[in-house]
C-alpha positions as CSV (number, residue, x, y, z in Angstrom):
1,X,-8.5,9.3,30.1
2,X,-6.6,11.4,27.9
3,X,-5.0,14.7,29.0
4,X,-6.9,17.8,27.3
5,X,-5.3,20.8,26.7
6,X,-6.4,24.8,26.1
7,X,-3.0,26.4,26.1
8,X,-4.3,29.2,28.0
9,X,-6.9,29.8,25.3
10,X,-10.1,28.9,27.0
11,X,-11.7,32.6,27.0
12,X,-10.8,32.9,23.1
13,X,-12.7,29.1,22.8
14,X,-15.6,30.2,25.1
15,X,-16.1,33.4,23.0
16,X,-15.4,31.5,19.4
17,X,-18.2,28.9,20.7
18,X,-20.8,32.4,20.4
19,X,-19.6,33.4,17.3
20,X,-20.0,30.1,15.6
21,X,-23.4,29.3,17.1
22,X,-24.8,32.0,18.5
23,X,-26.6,31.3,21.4
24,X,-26.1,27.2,21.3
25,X,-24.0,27.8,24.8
26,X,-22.7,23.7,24.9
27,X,-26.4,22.1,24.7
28,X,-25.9,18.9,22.1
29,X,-29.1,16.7,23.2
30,X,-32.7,17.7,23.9
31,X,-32.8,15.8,27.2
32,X,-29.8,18.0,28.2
33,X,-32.1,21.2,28.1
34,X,-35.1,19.4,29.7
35,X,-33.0,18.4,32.8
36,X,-32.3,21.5,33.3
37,X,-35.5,22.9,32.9
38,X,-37.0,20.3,35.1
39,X,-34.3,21.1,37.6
40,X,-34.9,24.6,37.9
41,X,-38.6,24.1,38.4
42,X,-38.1,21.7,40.8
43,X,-36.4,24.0,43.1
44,X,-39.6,26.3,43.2
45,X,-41.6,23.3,44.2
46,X,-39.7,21.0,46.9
47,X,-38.9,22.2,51.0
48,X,-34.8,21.7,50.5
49,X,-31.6,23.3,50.9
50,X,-30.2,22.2,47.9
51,X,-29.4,24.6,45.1
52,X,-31.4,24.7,41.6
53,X,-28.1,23.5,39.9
54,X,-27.6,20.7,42.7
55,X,-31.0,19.6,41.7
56,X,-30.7,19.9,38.0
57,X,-27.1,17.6,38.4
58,X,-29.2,15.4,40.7
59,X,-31.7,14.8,37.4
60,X,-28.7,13.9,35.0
61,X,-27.3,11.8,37.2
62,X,-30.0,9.8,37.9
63,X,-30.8,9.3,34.2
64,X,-27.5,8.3,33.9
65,X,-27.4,5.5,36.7
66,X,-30.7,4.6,35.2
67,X,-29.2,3.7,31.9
68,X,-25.9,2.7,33.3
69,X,-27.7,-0.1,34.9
70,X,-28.3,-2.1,31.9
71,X,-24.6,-2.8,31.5
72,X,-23.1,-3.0,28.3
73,X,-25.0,-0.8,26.1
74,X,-24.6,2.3,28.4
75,X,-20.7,1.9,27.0
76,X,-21.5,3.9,23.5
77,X,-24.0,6.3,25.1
78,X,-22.3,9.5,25.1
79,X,-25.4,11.4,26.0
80,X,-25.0,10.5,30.1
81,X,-22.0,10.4,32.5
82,X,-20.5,8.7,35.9
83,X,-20.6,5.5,34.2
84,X,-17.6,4.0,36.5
85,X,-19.5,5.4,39.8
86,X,-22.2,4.0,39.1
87,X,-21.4,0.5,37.6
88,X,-22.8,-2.1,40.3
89,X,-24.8,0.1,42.3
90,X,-28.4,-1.1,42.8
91,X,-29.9,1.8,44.5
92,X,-29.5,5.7,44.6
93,X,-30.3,8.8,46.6
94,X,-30.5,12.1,45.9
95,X,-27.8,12.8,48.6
96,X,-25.3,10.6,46.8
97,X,-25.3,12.6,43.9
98,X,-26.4,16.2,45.1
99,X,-23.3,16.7,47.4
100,X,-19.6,18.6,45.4
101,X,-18.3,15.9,43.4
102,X,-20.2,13.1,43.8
103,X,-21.5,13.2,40.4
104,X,-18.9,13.6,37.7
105,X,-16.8,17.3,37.6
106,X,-18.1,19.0,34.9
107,X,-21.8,18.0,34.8
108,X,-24.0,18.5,31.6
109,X,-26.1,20.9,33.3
110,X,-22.8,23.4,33.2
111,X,-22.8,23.5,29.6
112,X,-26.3,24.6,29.8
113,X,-26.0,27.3,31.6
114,X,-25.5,29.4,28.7
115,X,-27.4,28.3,26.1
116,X,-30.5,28.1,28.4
117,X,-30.8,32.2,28.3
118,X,-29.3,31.7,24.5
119,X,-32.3,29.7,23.7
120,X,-34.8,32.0,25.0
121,X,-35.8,28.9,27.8
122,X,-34.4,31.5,30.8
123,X,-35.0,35.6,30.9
124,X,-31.4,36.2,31.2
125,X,-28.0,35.1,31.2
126,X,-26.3,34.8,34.6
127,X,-23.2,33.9,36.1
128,X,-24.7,31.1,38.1
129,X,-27.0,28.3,37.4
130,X,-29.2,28.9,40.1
131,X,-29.8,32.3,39.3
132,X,-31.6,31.5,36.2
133,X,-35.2,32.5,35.0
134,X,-37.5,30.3,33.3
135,X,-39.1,31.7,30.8
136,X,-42.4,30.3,29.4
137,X,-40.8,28.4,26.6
138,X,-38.7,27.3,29.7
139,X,-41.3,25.8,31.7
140,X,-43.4,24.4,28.7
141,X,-39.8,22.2,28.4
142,X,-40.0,20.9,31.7
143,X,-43.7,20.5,32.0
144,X,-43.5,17.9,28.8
145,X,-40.5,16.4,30.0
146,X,-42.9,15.4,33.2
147,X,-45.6,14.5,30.8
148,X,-43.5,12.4,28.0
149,X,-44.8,9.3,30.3
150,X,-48.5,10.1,30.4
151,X,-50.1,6.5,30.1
152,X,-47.8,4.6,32.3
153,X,-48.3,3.8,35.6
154,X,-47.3,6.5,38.1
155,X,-46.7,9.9,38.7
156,X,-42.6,10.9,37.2
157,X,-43.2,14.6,39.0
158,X,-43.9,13.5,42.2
159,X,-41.7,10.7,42.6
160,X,-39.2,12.8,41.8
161,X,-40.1,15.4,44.3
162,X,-40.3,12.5,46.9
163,X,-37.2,11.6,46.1
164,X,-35.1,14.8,46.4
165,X,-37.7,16.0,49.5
166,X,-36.5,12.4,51.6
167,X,-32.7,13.2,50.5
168,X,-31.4,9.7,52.1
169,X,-33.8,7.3,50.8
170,X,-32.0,5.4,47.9
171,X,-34.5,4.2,45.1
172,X,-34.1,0.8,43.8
173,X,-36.6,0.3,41.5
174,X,-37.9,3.2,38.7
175,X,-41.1,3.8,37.8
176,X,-41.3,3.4,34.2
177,X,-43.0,7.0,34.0
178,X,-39.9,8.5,35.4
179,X,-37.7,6.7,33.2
180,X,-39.7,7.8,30.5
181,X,-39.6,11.1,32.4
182,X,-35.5,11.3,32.6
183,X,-33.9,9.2,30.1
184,X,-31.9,11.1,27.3
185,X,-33.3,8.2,24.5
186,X,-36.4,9.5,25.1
187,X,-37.5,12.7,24.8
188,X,-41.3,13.2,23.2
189,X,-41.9,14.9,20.0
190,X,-43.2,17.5,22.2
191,X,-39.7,18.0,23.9
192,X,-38.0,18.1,20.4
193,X,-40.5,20.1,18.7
194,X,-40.0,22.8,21.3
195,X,-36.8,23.0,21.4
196,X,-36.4,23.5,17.2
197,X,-38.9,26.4,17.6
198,X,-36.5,28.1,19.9
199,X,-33.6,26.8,18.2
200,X,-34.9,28.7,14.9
201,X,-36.2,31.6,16.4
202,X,-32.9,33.1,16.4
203,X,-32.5,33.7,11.7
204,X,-28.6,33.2,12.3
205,X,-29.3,29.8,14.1
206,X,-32.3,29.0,10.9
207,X,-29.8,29.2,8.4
208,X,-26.9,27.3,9.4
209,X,-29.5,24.1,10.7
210,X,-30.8,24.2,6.8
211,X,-27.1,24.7,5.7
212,X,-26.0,21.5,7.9
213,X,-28.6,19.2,6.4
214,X,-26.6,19.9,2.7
215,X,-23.5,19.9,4.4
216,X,-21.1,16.7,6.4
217,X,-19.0,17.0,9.1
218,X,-16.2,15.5,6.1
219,X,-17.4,18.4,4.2
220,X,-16.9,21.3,6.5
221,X,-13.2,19.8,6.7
222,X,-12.5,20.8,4.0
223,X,-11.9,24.0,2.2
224,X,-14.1,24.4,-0.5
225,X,-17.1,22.5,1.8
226,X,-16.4,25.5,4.3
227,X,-16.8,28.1,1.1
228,X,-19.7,26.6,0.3
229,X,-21.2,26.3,3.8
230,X,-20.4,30.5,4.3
231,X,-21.9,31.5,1.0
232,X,-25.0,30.1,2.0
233,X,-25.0,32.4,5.5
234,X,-26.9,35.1,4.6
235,X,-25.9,37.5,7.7
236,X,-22.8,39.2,6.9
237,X,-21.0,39.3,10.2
238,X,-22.0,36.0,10.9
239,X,-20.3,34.8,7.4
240,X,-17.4,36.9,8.7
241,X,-17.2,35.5,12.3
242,X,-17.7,31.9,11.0
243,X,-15.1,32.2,8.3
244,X,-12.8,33.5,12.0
245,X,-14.0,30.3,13.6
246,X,-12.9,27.6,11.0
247,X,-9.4,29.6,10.6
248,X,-8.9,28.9,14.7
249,X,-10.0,25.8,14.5
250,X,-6.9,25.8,12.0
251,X,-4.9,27.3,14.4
252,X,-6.1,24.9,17.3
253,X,-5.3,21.6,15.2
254,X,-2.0,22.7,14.2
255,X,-1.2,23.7,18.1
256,X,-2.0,19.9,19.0
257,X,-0.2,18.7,16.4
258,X,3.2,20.9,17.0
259,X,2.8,20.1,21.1
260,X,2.2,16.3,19.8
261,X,6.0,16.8,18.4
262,X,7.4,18.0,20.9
263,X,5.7,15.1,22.9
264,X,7.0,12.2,21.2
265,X,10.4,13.5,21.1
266,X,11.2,13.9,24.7
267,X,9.3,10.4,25.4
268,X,13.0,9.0,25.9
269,X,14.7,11.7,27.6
270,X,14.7,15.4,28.3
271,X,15.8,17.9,24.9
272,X,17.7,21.2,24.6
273,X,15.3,23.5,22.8
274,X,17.6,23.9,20.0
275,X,17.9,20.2,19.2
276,X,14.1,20.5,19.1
277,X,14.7,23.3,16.7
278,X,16.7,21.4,14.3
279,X,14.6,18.5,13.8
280,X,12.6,18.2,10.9
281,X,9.1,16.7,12.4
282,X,9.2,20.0,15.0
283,X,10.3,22.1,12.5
284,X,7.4,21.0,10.0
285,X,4.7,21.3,12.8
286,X,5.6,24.5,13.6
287,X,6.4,26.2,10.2
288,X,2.6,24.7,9.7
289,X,1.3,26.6,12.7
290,X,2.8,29.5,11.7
291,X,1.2,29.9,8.7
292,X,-2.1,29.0,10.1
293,X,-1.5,31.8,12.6
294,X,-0.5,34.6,10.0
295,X,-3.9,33.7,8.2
296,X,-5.7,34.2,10.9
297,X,-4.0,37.4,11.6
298,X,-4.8,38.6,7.9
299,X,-8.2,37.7,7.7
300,X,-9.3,37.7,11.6
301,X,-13.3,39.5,11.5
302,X,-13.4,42.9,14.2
303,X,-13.9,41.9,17.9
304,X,-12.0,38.9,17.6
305,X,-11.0,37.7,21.2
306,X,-7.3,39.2,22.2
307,X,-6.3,35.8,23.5
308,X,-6.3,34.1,19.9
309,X,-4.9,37.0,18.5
310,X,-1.9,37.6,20.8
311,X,-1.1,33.6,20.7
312,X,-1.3,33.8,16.7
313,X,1.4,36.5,17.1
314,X,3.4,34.7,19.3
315,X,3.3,31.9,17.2
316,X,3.9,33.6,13.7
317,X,6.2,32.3,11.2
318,X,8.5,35.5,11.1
319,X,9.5,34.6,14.8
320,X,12.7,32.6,15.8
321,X,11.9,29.0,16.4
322,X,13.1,28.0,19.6
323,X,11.2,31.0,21.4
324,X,8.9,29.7,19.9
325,X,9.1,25.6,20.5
326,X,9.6,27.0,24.7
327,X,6.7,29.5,24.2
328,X,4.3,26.8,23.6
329,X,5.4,23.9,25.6
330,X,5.2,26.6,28.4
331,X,1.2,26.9,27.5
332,X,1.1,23.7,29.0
333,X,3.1,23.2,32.2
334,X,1.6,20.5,33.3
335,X,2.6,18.1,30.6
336,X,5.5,19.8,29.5
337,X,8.4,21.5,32.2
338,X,10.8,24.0,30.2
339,X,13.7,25.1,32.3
340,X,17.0,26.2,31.3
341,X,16.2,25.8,27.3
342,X,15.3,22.6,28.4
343,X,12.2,20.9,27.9
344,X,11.1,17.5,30.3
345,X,7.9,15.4,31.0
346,X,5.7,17.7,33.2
347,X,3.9,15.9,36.6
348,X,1.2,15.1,34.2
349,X,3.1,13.6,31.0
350,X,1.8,9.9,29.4
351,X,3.0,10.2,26.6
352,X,-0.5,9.5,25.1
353,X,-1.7,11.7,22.1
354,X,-2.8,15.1,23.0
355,X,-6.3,16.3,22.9
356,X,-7.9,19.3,22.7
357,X,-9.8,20.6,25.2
358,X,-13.2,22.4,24.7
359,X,-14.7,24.4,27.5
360,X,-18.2,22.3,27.0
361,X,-16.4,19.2,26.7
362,X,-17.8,16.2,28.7
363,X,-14.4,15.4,30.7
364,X,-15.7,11.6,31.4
365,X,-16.4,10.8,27.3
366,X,-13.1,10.0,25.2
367,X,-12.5,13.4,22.6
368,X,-13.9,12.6,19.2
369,X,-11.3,12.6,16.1
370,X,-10.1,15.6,15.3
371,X,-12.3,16.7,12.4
372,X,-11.1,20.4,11.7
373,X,-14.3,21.2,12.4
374,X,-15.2,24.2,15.4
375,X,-16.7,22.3,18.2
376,X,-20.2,24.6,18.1
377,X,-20.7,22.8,14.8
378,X,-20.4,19.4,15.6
379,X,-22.4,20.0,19.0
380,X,-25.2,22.1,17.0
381,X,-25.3,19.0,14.5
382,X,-25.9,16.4,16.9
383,X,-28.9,18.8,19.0
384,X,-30.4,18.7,15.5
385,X,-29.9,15.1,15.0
386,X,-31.0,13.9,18.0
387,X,-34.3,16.8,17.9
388,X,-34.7,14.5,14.3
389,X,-33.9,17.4,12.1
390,X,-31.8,16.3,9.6
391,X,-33.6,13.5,8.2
């Protein structure tokens, strides 16, 4: 896996992620908001210690494994994780996936958390997982995700309250009705249905779905595609906070690609700052982030997070190069070590290309090109594709 990078800007993402999609929170699948769901109701039902969010991993991960097990076309599934830890394993307990890091580190269920209360499926935003409310939207979610195998043979809720109730017993076999219950492939019409209502409940949200059925990915790359796409956003501040999020997005691609310079040019040997300075590929990268900061700077919309603001002045053209070159290789120690106007391979250095890092990002699937496109975007895209949307 490829090393992902925030440069200290992970609050300024988190709060940029609102802006663009309000409410969205990282949810990019149905199934994603149904485990959850399912998870927290769960926890009201079964005699066990374990936490809601423990349970509502436990879910993921065993629609995962489930998939997993058919080998090869598990590889271009990017809607489940722990594809290496579970390869070759016949069998499965809820103890083997319920215990700190047994699973995979950041867990689909975290990237819920938010957009649970954002989607109007829990009362209120919290801090923790396990703190959440359904709401009746919320528990209509889980209750058809139970349901989606009414028909086939067996009983999804209750096997899967036997199997997190007996926490050691490892399950071999699947019922197909708890396949049909768990798997992200196939959630019902019901499931999708649902989750467009409360998608669309929020006018801010309406818009920009019917917006990204007119409007590609390639599109939204490009300048007047973004024009186009914030004309048709009727609410003013979203427009304004929108037009904030493409112009970071600027920001964040130039970022990679100036780190990516400094990158390949110490992949032979360690370089004073000021040879770094005088080369034209650094030079280029930066005098290219620079501008992107100062136009974010002079067009920024109020409330902007003070993290993206204070790295766009630290980065602005008018500032001295070097300071600049050692500013931003010390955003990220652990590939990069800057001491004594030097700058080295950090503990962490491959010498692959850089990546981005997102806060929501699945750390297990392979970053997706970069696209100039905010994150929120592509992730709202794909909830609507895979709810069947955008036909």
């Amino acid at each position: 896996m490829r090393l992902r990078l925030d440069f200290g800007l992970r609050r300024a993402i988190m709060g940029f992620n609102e802006w663009a999609v309000p409410g969205l929170g990282g949810a990019f699948f149905v199934r994603q908001l149904s485990w959850a769901c399912m998870g927290l109701r769960l926890a009201q039902e079964v005699e066990t210690s374990a936490t809601p969010a423990r349970i509502a991993e436990a879910l993921e991960a065993f629609a995962s494994w489930i998939v997993v097990r058919r080998g090869a076309e598990a590889e271009s599934e990017t809607r489940v994780q722990g594809k290496r830890k579970f390869a070759g394993r016949n069998s499965l307990s809820f103890n083997d996936v319920a215990k700190g890091g047994a699973y995979v580190t950041v867990p689909f269920r975290r990237s819920a958390t938010r957009a649970l209360p954002g989607l109007k499926l829990c009362a209120e935003e919290e801090a923790r997982f396990s703190s959440l409310e359904l709401t009746r939207d919320g528990i209509e979610l889980a209750e058809l995700a139970f349901a989606s195998g009414r028909g086939l043979e067996g009983d999804a809720r209750g096997w899967l309250k036997e199997w997190i109730g007996q926490e050691d017993k490892a399950a071999k076999s699947v019922q197909r009705t708890v396949k049909a219950a768990l798997e992200p492939g196939l959630a019902s019409e019901a499931e999708k249905q649902l989750v467009l209502g409360c998608v669309r409940a929020d006018r801010r949200r309406a818009v920009l779905a019917d917006l990204l059925r007119t409007h590609s990915n390639t599109m939204l790359g490009t300048q007047s595609g973004r024009a186009a796409l914030l004309d048709g956003v009727q609410d003013a501040e979203h427009a304004a906070r929108l037009a904030t999020c493409f112009a970071f997005e600027d920001v964040r691609t130039r970022t990679l690609r100036a780190a990516q310079s400094i990158s390949s040019t110490i992949h032979v040997s360690a370089q004073e700052v000021r040879q770094l300075a005088g080369r034209k590929d650094v030079m280029d990268a930066f005098d290219e982030l620079g501008r992107k900061c100062d136009a974010l700077k002079a067009s920024v919309a109020p409330g902007a997070p003070s993290e993206a603001l204070g790295f766009c002045e630290e980065q602005s053209g008018s500032n001295d190069l070097a300071t600049r070159i050692a500013s931003l290789a010390g955003r990220a120690p652990i590939v990069f070590s800057v001491i004594g106007g030097r700058i080295d391979q950090g503990v962490a250095y491959t010498g692959k290309p850089l990546v981005a890092d997102d806060a929501y990002d699945a750390q297990e699937t392979e970053a997706e090109p970069v696209l100039e496109v905010p994150g929120p975007l592509l992730r709202f895209r794909r909830l609507l594709k895979d709810a069947e949307a955008l036909k």
